[in-house]
N, C-alpha and C positions, 0 to 999 in steps of 0.2 A: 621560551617566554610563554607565562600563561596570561592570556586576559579575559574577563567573564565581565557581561555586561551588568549582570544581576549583582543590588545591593545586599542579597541575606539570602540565605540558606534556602527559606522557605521557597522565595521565587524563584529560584534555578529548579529546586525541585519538580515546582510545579511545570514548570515548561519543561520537565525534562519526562514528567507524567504525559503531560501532550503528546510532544515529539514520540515517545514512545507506544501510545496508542495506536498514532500514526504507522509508527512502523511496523505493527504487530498485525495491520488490516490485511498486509499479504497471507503471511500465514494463516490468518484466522478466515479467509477465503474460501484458501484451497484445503483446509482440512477440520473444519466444525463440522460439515454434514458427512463426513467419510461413513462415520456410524447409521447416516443412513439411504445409503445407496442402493443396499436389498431392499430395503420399504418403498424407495425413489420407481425402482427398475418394475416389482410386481404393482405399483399404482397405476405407470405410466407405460405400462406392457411393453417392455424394453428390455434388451440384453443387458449384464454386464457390460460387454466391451461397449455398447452404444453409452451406457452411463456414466465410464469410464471417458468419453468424452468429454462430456463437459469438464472435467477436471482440464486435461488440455487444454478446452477453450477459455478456461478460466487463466491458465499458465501463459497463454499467448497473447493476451489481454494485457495483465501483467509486467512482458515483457516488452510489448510495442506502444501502450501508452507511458512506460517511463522514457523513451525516447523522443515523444511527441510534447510530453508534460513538464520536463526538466528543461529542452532548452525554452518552450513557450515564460515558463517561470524565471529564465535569466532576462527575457527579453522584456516581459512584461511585471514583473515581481512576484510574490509567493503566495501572497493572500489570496489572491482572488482566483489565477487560475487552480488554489488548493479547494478551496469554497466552491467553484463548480466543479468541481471531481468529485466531493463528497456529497455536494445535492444530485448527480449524476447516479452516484452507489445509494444511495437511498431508494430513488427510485428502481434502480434495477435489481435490488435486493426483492426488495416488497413485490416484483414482476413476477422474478423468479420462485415465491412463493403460492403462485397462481400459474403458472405454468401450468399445460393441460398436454402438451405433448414431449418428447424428449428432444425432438430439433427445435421445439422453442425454447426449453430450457437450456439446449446449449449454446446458444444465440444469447439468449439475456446472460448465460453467463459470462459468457466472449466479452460482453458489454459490462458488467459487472467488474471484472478483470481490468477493463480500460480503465474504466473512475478509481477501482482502488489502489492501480498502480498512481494516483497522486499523493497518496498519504507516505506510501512506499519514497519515494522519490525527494520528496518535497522536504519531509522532516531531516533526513540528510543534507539537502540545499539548506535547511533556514539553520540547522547545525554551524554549517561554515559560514554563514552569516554572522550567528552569535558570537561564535568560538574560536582561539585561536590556540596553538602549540600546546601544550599538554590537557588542555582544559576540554580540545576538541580531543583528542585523543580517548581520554575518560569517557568524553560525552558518549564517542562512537564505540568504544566499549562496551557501556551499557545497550546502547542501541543494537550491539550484534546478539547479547545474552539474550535480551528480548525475541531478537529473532530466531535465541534457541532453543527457549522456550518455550514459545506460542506453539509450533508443529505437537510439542509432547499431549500441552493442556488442550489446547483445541478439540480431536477426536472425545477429551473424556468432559470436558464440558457439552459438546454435541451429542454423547451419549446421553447423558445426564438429562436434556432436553427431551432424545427420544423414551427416553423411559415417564413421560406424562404429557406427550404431547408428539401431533403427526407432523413427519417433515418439514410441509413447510413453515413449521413453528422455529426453524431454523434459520430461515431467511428473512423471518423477523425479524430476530433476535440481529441477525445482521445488520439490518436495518434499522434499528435501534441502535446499536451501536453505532453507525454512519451517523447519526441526528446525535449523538452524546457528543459525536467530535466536531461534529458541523456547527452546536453551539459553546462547545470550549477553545475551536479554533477564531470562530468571528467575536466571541467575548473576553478571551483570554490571549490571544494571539497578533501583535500588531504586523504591519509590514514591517517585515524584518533588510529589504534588500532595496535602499533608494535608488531615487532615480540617475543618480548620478554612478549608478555601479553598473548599470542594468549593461547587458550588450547593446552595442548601438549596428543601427542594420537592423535589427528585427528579428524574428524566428530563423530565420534562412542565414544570416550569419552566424546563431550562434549553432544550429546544425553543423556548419562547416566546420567552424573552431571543434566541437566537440567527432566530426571525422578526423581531423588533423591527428587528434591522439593519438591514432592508432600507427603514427610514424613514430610512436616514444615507445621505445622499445622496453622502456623501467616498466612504464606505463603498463602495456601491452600485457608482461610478464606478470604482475599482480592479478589484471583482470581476468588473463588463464587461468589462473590458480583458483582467485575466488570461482571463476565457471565451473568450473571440474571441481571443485568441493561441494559446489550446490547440485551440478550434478549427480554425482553420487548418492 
């Protein structure tokens, strides 16, 4: 069974534009400034392997606020905790471009990582909101292309940057992007998840529900599989 809330073509598209920006903010995180890591390390008189951190911190980020952001958003709905995550990445974009040392850069980026794991997160949530049986299917489709994408484009659009401008013309540019989606999500974007769906209990229920998973062993086996592909 498919169902699509949207009456025409154009407006799926465009939310599926969103969504998809959304999803593209991990990738385009951890690999826009790759290209300039040598410029990063001799500014900020820093090793490789020290610069090489922050990419970690940014990966850790990432990974512990989609678990702190997805159930806060069952409990409380998708707008708002998406809205402070991306005024959260703005700021810590625009920080990280002012950075003056390499442990404060890896700190804003840590923090950086936390906020953009909401768009990461959240556009999948307001997905199965929207969408149901083949329609979500498509949606998350597109949604994964996007994610395979953005790794290849990111470095040469980063390059592209560094070739007229210094680093942290980088984490502008990131920053800019946060404030593009910060106003197509609060203008373009409704609450997608009422109150009547929400989890009841709070954040700390739906924590629990979402440990419980890990006794579904269907479950369990997909989410190896995607770990160890993204591993790789």
């Amino acid at each position: 069974m498919s169902v699509s809330p949207f009456k025409s073509t154009g407006a799926r598209l465009f939310m599926a534009a969103i969504l998809g920006f959304l999803a593209a903010m991990g990738p385009l995180c951890t690999d826009l400034y790759l290209p300039a890591l040598p410029n990063m390390a001799a500014e900020l008189s820093s090793s490789a392997s020290q610069m090489q951190l922050s990419i970690t911190a940014c990966l850790l980020g990432l990974s512990l606020g989609q678990i702190v952001l997805g159930p806060l958003s069952d409990a409380r709905g998708r707008r708002l905790p998406l809205l402070f995550s991306l005024g959260v990445f703005i700021a810590a974009s625009f920080l990280c471009s002012r950075a003056s040392s390499v442990g404060e850069l890896v700190a804003l980026r840590f923090l950086q990582g936390l906020a953009g794991s909401g768009g990461v997160v959240l556009s999948r949530a307001i997905a199965c909101d929207l969408f149901r049986g083949t329609e979500l299917t498509k949606f998350f489709s597109l949604l994964m292309l996007i994610n395979g994408v953005a790794p290849i484009f990111g470095p040469v659009i980063g390059g592209q940057i560094m070739n007229f401008f210094e680093w942290s013309a980088i984490f502008l540019f990131l920053s800019l992007c946060g404030a593009a989606q910060f106003s197509l999500v609060f203008f373009g974007c409704r609450e997608t998840l009422p109150r009547e769906k929400r989890v009841q209990g709070g954040m700390l229920q739906s924590i629990r529900a979402m440990f419980r998973l890990f006794g579904n062993r269907v479950f369990l086996a997909y989410m190896l599989i995607q770990g160890f592909v993204m591993a790789g």
